[in-house]
Residue, then its C-alpha position, 0 to 999 in steps of 0.5 A: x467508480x468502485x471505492x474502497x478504503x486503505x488504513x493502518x493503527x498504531x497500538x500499545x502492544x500486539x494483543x488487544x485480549x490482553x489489554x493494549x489499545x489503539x492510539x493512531x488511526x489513519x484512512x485513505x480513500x481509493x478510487x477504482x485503487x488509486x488514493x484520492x485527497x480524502x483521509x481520516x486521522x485520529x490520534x488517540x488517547x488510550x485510557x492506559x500508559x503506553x510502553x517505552x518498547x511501544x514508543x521506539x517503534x512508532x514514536x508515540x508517547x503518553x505526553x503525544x496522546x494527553x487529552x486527545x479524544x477517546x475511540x469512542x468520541x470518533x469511532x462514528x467518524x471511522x464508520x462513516x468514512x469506511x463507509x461500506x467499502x472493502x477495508x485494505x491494511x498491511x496484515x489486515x488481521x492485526x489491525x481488524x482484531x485491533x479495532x473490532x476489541x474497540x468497537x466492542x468496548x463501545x456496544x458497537x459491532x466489529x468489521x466483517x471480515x468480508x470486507x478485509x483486504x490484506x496486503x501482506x497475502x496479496x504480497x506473499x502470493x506475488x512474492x513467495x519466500x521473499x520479505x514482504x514487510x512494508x519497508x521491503x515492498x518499497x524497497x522493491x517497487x522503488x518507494x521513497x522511504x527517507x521520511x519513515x523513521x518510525x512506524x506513523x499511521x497517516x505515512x504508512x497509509x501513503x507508503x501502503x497506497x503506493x504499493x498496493x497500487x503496484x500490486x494490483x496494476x494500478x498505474x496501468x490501468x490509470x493510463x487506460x482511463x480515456x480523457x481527451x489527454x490519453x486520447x491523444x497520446x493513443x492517437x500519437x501512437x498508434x503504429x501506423x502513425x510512427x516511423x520505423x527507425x531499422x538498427x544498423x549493424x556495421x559490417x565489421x560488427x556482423x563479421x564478429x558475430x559470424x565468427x562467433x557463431x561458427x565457432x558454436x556446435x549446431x547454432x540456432x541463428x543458422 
């Protein structure tokens, strides 16, 4: 089975050049591109205040993040759960630039890029000039938002899984896996195993729709 890892941070602002740190973290493992029940979480204390403007979008507050572990107290459970996976994240380049200025304030070198599977591209390629925020593809593919009330990592993972699963044909290629279950639903139908059940169109149906297409210049049903 082919792993790989899908994850999203919160942060204080929009540069970590400039100063601003992560403060939330959270993974999920896939496998062959469906989420299994292995995560990674950690909420961090940032070494620095956290900008009012920065709270209203994800609701993490300086009073959430007091005495809870620095990045470099965990940044070797990151790792290890990464693993040597490809790394999946909802504009990928953000979240990469975040956690590599991490690594490096701890010796510690940054995420190939190699690795980097950016939803946002992969969404812009599918959907071309439409919004393909995360909030938008779950809106198109049907995905509960009720609980997003604010930018959460752990949540947005879930969301992210859900729609990279719809981006990459995931659901299909789960009922393709051959358990005894699909076995047998594949044996219930198989065409010859099923009974055709032929539409009957009433005569006075057919009679309007004649009429119809007499009415037409050189139809293409005639």
């Amino acid at each position: 089975m082919s792993r790989s890892v899908l994850f999203d941070t919160e942060t204080t602002g929009l540069d970590p050049l400039t100063g601003d740190r992560v403060i939330e973290i959270a993974a999920i493992e896939l496998l062959n591109d469906l989420p299994t029940d292995k995560t990674f979480y950690a909420l961090l204390d940032p070494e620095r205040d956290i900008p009012t403007e920065a709270t209203r979008i994800h609701g993490i507050s300086n009073f959430h993040v007091e005495n809870k572990p620095k990045f470099a107290d965990i940044a070797d459970a990151m790792l290890e759960f990464f693993g040597d996976a490809p790394l999946i994240a909802h504009n990928a380049p953000f979240d990469f630039g975040f956690l590599d200025a991490e690594l490096a304030r701890i010796g510690k070198p940054g995420l190939p890029a190699s690795r980097m599977v950016d939803t946002l591209v992969m969404a812009k390629t599918r959907f071309p000039g439409m919004p393909n925020s995360l909030d938008a593809l779950c809106r198109r593919f049907e995905i509960d938002l009720s609980l997003r009330t604010t930018h959460n990592a752990l949540l947005d993972c879930k969301l992210l899984a859900e729609v990279y699963v719809e981006l990459t044909g995931g659901r299909q290629r789960g009922l393709l896996l051959e358990t005894d279950e699909t076995l047998a639903f594949a044996q219930y139908t198989r065409p010859e195993s099923r009974t055709p059940n032929p539409i009957i169109v009433p005569p006075a149906v057919l009679a309007i729709h004649e009429a119809f297409i007499a009415r037409l210049k050189d139809p293409i049903w005639t």
